[in-house]
DSSP file (Angstrom, degrees, kcal/mol; ACC not computed):
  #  RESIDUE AA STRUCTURE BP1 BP2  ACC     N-H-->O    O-->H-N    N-H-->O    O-->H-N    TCO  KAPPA ALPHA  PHI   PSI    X-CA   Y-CA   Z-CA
    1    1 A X     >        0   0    0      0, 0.0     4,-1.3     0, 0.0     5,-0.1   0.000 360.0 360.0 360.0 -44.9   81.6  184.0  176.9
    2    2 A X  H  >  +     0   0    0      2,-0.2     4,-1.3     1,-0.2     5,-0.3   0.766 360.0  60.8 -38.9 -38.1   80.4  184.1  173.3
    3    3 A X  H  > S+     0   0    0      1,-0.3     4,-3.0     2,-0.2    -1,-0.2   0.891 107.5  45.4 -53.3 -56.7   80.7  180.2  173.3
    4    4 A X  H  > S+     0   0    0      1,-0.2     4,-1.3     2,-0.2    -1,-0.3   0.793 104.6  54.7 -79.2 -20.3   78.3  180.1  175.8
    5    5 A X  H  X S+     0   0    0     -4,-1.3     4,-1.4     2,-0.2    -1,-0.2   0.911 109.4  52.6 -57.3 -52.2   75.9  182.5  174.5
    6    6 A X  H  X S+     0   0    0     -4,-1.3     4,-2.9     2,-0.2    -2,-0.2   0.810 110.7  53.4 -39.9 -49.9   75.7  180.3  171.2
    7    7 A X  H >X S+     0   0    0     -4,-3.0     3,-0.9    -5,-0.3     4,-0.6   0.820 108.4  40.5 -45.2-100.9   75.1  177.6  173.3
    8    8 A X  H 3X S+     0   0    0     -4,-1.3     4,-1.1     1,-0.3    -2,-0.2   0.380 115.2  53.7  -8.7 -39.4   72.4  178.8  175.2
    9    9 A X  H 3X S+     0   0    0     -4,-1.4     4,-1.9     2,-0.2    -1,-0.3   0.949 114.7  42.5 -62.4 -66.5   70.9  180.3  172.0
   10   10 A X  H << S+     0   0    0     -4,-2.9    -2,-0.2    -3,-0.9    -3,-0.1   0.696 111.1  52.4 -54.2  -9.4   71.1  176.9  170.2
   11   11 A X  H >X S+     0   0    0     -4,-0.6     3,-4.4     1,-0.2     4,-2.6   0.952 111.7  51.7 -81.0 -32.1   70.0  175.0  173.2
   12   12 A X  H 3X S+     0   0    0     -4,-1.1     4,-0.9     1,-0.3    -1,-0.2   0.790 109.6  50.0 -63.1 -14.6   66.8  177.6  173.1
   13   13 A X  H 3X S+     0   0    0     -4,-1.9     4,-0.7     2,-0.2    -1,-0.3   0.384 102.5  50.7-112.9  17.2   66.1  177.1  169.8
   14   14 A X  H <> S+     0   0    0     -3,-4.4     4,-1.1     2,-0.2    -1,-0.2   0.520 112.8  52.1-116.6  -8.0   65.9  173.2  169.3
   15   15 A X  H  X S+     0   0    0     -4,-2.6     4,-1.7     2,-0.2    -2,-0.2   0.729 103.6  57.3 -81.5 -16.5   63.6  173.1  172.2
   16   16 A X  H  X S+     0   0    0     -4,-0.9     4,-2.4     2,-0.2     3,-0.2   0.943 109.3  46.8 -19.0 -92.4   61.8  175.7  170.4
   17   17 A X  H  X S+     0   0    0     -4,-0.7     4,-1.7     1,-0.3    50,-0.3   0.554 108.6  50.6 -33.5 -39.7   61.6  173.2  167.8
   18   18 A X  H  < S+     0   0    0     -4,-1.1     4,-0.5     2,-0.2    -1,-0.3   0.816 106.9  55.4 -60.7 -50.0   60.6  170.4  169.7
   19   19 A X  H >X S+     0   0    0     -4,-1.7     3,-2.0     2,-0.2     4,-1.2   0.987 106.5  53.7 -37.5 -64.0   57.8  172.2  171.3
   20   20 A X  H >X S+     0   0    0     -4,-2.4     3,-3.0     1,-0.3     4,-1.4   0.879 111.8  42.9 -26.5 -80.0   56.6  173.0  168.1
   21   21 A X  H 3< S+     0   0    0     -4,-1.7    -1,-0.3     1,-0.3    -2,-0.2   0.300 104.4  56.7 -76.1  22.6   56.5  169.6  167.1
   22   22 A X  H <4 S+     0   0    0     -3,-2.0     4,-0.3    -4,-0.5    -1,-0.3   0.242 106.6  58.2 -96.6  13.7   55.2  167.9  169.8
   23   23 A X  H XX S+     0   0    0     -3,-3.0     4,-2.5    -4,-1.2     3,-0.7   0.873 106.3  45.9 -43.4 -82.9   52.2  170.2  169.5
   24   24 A X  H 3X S+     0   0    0     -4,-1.4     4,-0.6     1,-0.2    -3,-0.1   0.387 110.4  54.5 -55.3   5.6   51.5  169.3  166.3
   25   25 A X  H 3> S+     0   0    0     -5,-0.3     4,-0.9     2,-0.1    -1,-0.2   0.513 106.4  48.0-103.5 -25.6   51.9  166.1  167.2
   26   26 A X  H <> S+     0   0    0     -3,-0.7     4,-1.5    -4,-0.3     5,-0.2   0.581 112.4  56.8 -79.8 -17.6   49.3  166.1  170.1
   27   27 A X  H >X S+     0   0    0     -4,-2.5     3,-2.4     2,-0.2     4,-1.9   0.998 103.0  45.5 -53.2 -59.6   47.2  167.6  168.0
   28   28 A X  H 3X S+     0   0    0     -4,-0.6     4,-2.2     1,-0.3     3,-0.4   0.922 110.6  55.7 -42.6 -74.1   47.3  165.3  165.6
   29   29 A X  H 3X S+     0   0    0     -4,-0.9     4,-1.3     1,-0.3    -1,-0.3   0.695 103.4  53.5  -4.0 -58.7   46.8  162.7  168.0
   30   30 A X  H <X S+     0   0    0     -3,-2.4     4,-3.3    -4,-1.5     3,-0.4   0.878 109.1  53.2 -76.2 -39.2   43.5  164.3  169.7
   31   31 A X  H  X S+     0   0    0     -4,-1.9     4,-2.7    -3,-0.4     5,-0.3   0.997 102.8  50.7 -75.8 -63.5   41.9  164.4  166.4
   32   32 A X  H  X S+     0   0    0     -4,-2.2     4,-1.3     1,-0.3    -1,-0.3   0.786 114.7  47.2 -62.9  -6.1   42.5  161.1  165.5
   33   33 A X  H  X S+     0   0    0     -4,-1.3     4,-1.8    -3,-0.4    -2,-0.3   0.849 113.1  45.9 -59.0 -37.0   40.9  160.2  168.9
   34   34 A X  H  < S+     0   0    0     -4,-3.3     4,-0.2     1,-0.2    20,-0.2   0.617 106.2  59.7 -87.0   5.2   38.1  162.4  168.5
   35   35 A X  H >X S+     0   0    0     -4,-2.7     3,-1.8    -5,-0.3     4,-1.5   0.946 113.3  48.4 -96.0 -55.3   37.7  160.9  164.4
   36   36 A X  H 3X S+     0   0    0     -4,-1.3     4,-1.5     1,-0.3    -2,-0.2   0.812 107.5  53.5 -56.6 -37.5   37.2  157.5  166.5
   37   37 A X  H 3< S+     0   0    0     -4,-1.8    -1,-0.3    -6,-0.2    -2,-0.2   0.648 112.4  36.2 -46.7 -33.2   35.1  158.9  168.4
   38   38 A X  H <4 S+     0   0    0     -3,-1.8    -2,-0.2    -4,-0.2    -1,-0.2   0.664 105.1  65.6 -96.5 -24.0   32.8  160.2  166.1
   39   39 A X  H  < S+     0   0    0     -4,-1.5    -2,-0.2     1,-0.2    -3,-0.2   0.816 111.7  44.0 -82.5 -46.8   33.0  157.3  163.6
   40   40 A X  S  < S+     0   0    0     -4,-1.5    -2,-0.2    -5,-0.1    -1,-0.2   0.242  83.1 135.6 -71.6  -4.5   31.3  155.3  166.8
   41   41 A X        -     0   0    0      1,-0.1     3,-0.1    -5,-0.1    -3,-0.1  -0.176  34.4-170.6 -35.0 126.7   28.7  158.2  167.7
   42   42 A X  S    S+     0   0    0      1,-0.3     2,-0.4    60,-0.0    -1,-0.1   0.642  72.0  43.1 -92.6 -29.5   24.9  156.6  168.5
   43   43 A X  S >> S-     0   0    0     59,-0.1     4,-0.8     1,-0.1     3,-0.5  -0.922  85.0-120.5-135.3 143.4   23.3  160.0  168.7
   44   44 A X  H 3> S+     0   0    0     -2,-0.4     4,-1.5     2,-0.2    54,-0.3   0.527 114.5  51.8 -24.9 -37.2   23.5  163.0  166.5
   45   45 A X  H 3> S+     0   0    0      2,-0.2     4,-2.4     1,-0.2    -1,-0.2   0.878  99.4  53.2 -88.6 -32.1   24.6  164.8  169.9
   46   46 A X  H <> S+     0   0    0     -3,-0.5     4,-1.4     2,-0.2    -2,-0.2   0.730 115.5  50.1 -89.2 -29.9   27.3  162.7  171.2
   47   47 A X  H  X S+     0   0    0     -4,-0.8     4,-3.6     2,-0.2     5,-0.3   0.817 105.6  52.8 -86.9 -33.8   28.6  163.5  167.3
   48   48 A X  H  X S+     0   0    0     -4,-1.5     4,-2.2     1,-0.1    -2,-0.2   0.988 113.0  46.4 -60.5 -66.4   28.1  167.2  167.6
   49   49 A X  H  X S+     0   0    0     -4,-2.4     4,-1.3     1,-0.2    -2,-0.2   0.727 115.3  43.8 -20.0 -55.2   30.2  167.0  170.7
   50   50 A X  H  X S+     0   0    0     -4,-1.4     4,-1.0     2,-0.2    -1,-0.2   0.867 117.7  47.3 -50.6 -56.0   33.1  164.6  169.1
   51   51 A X  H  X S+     0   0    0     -4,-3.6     4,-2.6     2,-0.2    -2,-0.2   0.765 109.5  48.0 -81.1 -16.6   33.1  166.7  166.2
   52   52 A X  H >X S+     0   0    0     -4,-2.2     4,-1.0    -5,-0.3     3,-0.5   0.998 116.8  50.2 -59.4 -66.1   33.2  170.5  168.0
   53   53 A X  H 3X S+     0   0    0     -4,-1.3     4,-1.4     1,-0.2    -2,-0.2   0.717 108.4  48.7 -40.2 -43.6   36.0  168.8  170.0
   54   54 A X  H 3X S+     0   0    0     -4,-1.0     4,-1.9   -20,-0.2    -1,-0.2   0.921 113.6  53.0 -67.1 -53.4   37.8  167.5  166.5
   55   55 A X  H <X S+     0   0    0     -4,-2.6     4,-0.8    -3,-0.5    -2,-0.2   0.539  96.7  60.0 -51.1 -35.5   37.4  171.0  165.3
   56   56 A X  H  < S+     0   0    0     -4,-1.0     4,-0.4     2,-0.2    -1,-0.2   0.906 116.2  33.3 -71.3 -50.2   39.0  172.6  168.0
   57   57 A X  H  X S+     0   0    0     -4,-1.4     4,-1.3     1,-0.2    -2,-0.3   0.643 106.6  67.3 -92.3 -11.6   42.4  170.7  167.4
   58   58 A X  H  X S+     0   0    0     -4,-1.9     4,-1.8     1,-0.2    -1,-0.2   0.881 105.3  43.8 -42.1 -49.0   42.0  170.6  163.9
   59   59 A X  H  X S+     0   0    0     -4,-0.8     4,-0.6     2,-0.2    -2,-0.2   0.376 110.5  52.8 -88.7 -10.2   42.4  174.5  164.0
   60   60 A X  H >> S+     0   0    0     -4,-0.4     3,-3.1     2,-0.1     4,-0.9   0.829 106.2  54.3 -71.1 -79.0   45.4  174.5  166.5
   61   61 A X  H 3< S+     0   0    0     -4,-1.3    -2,-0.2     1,-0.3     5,-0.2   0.737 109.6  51.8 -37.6 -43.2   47.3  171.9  164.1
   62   62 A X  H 3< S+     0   0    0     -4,-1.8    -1,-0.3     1,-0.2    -3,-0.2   0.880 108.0  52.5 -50.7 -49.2   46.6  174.7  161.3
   63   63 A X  H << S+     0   0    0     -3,-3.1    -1,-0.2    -4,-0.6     2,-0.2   0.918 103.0  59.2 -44.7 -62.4   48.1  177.0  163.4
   64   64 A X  S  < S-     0   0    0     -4,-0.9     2,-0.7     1,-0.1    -4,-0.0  -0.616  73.5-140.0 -81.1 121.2   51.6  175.2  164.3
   65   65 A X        -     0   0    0     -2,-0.2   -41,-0.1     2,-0.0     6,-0.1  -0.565  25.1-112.2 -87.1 143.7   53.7  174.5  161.7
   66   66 A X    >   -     0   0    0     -2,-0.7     3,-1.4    -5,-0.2     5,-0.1  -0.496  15.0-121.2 -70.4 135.9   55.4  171.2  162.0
   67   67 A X  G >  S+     0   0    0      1,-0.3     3,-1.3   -50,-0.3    -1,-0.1   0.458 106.2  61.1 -56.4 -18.2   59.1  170.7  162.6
   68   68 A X  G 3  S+     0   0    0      1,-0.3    -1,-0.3     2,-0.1    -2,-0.1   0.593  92.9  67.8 -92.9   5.5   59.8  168.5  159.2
   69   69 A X  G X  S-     0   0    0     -3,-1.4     3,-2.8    -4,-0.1    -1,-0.3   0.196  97.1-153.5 -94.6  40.0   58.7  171.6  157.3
   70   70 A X  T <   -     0   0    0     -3,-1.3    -3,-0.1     1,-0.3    -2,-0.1   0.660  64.2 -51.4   8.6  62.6   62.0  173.0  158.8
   71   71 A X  T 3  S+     0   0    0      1,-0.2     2,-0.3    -6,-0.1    -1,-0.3   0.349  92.0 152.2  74.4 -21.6   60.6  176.9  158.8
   72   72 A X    <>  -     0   0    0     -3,-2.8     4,-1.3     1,-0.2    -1,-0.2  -0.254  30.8-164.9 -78.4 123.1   59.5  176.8  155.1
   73   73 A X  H  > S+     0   0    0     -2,-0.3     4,-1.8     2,-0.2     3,-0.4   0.876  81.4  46.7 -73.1 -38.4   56.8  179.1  154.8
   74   74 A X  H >> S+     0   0    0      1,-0.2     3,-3.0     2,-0.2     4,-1.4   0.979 110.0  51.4 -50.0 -68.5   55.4  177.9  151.3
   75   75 A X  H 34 S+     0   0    0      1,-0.3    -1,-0.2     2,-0.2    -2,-0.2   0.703 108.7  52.9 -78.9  -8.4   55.4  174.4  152.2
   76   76 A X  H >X S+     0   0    0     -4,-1.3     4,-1.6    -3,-0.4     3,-0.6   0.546 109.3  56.6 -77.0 -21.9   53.1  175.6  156.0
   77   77 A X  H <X S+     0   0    0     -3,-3.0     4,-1.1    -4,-1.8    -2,-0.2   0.942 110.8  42.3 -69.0 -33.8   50.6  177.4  153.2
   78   78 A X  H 3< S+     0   0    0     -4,-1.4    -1,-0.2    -5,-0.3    -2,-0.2   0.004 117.1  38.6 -81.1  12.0   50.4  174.1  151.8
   79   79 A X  H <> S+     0   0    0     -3,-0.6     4,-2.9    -5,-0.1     5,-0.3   0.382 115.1  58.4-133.0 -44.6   50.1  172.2  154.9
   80   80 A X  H  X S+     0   0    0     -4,-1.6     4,-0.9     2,-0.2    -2,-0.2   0.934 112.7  46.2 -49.7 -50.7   47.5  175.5  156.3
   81   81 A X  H >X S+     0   0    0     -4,-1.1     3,-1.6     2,-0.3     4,-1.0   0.972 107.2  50.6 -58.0 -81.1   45.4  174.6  153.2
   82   82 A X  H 3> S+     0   0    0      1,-0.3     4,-1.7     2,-0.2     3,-0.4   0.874 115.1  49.1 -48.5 -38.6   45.4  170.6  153.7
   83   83 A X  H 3X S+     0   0    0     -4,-2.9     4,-0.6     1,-0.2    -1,-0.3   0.797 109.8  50.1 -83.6 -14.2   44.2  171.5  157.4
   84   84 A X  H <X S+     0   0    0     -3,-1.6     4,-1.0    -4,-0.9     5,-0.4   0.827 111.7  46.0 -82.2 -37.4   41.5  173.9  156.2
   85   85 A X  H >X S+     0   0    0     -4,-1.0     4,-1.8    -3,-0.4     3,-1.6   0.933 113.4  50.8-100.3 -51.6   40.2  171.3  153.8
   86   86 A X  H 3X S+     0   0    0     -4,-1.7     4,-1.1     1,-0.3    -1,-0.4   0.787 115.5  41.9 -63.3 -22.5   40.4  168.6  156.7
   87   87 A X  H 3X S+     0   0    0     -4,-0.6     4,-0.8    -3,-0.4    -2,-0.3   0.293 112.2  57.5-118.8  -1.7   38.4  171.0  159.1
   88   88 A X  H << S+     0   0    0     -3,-1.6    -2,-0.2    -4,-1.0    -3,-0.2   0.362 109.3  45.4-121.2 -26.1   35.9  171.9  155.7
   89   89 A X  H >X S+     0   0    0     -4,-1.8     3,-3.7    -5,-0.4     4,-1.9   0.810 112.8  54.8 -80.4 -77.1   35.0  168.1  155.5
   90   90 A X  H 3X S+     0   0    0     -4,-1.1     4,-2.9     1,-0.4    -2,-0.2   0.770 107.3  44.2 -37.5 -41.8   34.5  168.3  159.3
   91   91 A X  H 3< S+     0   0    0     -4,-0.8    -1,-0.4     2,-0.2    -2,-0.1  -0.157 105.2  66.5 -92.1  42.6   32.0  171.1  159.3
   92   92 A X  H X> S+     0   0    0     -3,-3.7     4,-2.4    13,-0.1     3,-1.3   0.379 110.5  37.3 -58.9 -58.9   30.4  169.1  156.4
   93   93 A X  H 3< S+     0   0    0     -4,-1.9     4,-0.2     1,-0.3    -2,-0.2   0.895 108.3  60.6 -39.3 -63.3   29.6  166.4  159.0
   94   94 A X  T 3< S+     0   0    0     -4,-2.9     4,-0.4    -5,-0.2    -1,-0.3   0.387 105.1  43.9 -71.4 -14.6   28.9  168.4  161.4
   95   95 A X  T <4 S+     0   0    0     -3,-1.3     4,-0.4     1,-0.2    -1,-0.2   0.773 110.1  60.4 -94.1 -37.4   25.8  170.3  159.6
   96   96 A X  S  < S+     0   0    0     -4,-2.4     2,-0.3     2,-0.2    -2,-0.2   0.604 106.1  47.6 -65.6  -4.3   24.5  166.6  158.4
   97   97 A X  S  > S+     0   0    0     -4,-0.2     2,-4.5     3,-0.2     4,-0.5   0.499 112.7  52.1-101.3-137.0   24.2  165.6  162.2
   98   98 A X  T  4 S+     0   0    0     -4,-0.4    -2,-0.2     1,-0.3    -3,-0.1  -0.104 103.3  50.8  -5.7 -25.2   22.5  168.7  162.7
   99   99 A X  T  4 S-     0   0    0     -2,-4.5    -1,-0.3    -4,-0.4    -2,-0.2   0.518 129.3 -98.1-110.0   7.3   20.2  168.3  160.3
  100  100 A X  T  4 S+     0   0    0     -3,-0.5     2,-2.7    -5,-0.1    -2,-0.2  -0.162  87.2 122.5 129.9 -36.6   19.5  164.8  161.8
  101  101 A X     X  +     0   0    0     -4,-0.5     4,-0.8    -6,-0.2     5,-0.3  -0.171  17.7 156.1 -63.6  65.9   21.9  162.5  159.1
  102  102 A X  H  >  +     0   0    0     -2,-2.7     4,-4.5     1,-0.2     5,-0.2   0.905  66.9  55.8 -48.5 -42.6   24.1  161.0  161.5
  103  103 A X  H  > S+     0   0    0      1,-0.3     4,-1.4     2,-0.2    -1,-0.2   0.892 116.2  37.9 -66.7 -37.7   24.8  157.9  158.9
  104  104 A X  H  > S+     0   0    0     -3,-0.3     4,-1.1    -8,-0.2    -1,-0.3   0.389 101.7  65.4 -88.0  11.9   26.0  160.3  156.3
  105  105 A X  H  X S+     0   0    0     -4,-0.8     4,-1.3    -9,-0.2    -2,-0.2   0.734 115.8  35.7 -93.1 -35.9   27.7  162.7  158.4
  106  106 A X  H >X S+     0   0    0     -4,-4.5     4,-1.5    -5,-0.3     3,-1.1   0.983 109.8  58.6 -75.2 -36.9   30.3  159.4  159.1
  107  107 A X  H 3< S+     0   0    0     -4,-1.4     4,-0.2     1,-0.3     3,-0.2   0.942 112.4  45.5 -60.6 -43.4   29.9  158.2  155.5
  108  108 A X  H >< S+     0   0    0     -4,-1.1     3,-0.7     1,-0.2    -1,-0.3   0.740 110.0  55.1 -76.1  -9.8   31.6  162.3  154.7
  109  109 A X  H XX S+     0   0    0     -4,-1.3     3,-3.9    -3,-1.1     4,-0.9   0.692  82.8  78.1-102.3   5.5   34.0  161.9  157.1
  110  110 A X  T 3< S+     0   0    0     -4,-1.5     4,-0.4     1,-0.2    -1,-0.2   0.702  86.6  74.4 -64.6  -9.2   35.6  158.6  155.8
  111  111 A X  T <> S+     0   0    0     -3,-0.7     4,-0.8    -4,-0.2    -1,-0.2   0.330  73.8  69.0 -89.7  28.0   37.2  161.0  153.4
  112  112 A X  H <> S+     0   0    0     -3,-3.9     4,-3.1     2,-0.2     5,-0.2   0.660  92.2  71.0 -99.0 -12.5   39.5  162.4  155.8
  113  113 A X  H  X S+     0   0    0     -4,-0.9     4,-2.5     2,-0.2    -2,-0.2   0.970 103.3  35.8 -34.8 -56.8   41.3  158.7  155.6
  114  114 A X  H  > S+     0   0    0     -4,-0.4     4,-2.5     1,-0.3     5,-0.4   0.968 113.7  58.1-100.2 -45.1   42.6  158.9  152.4
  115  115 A X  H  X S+     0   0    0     -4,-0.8     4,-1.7     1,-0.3    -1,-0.3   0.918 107.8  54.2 -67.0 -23.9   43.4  162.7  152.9
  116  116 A X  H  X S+     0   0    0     -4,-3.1     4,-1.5     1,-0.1    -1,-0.3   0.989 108.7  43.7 -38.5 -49.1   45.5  161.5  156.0
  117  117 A X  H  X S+     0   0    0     -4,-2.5     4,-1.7    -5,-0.2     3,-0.2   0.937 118.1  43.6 -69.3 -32.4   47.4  159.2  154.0
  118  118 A X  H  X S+     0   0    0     -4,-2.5     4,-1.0     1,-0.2     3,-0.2   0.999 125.8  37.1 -80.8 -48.6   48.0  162.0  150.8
  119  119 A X  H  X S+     0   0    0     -4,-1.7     4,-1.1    -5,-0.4    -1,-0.2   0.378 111.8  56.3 -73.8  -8.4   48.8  164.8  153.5
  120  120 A X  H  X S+     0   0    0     -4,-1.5     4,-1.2    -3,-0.2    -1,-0.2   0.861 107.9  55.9 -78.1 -52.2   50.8  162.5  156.2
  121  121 A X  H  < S+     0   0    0     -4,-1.7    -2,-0.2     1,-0.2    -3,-0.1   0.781 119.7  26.2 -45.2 -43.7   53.1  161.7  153.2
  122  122 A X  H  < S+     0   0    0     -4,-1.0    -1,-0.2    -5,-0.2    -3,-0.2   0.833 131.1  35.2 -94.3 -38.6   53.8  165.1  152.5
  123  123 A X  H  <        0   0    0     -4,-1.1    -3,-0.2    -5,-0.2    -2,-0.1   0.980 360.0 360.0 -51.3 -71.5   53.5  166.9  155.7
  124  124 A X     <        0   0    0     -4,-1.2    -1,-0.2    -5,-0.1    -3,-0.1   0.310 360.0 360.0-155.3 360.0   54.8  164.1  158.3
């Protein structure tokens, strides 16, 4: 009976794990749909839209940590941080549309490319 409790425990807890990370991994996912989205915006509105939407799942992804940081809470401050900084560019954008600069609200968000690639490396 113990056996089977262990069982049952482990089974609960790598599915656990797998939820997590296919969370963060739809997140991830919607954002970079909604970063295509917004990098092709005509109007100032259709980019307030994109980018509210980018925002939303930007700030879920912050929430969940992802399964290759196997539970370690330092390296999810450091990951909390890099998503803050990706959602702190986004509401950069998002004020330059607002205030009517569509062309530099995309021009600020071409630097969440290169902060994929240095934060995929280390997160991922």
């Amino acid at each position: 009976m113990k056996k089977f409790k262990w069982l049952v425990v482990a089974t609960v807890l790598a599915f656990s794990s797998m939820a997590f990370s296919k969370g963060v991994m739809m997140e991830m996912f919607q954002m970079k749909k909604q970063l295509n989205v917004l990098q092709d915006a005509e109007t100032t509105e259709q980019f307030q839209t994109s980018v509210a939407a980018f925002l939303l799942q930007a700030e879920k992804a912050k929430e969940t940590m992802p399964a290759s940081l196997d539970g370690d809470q330092e390296r999810f401050v450091g990951y909390q941080a890099a998503m803050q900084q990706v959602i702190d560019v986004a509401k950069q954008a998002e004020q330059q549309a607002q205030a009517g600069n569509l062309d530099q609200a995309k021009q600020t968000l071409e630097a969440l490319d290169d902060m994929k690639k240095k934060y995929h490396s280390e997160y991922k």
